[in-house]
C-alpha positions in Angstrom: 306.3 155.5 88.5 303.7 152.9 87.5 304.7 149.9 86.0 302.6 148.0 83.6 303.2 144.4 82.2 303.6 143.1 78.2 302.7 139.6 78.8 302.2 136.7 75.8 298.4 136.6 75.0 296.9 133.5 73.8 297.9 132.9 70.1 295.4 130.0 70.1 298.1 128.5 67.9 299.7 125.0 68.1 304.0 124.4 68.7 306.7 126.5 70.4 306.0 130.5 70.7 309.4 132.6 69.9 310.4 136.5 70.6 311.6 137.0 67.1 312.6 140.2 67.6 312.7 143.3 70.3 311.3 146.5 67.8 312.4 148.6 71.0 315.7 148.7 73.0 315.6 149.3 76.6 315.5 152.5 77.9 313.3 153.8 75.2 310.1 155.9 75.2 306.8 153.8 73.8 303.3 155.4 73.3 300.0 153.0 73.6 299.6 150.3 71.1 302.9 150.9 69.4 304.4 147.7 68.2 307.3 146.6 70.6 308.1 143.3 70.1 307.7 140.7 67.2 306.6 137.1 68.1 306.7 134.0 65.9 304.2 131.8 66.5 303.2 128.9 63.9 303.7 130.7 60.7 302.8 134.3 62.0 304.6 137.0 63.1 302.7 138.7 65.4 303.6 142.1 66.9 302.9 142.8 70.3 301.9 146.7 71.0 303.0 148.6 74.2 299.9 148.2 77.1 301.1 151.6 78.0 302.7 155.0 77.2 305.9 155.5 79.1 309.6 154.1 78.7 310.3 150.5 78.1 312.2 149.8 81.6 313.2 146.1 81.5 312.8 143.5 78.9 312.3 139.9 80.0 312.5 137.8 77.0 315.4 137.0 75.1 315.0 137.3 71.2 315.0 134.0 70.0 313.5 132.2 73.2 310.7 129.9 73.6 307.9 132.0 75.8 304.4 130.4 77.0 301.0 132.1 77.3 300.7 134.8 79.9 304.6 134.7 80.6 306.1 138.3 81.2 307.5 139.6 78.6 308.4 143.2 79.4 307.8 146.3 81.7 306.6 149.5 81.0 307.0 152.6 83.4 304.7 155.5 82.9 304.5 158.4 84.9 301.3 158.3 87.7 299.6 160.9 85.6 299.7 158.3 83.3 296.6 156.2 82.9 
């Protein structure tokens, strides 16, 4: 398996950063650049896509939590034929 990391980009936006809400559970298959997780940042909700095709293996974040820039959000295992 190869595991790839969701982290928080920079919102270049100003107060706390929340995990609104998790689009997928645990456990789930994802495909590339499918929206996974919402975040609240200012004003915006901003959905965060999957950096990877494979199954969402752990999620890091609780909804509801504060989460800074670059923090690790979840992990995605995809096969190693997988890019």
């Amino acid at each position: 398996m190869r595991r790839h990391e969701l982290t928080l980009p920079d919102l270049a936006v100003e107060g706390p950063i929340t995990v609104s809400l998790w689009l997928v559970e645990p456990g789930s298959d994802v495909t590339e650049d499918e929206p996974v997780v919402e975040i609240l940042a200012g004003n915006a909700v901003v959905d965060l896509p999957a950096t990877a095709s494979g199954r969402l293996a752990e999620v890091l974040a609780a909804e509801d939590g504060v989460v800074e820039v670059g923090q690790l959000l979840a992990v995605i295992e995809a096969d190693e034929d997988e890019p």
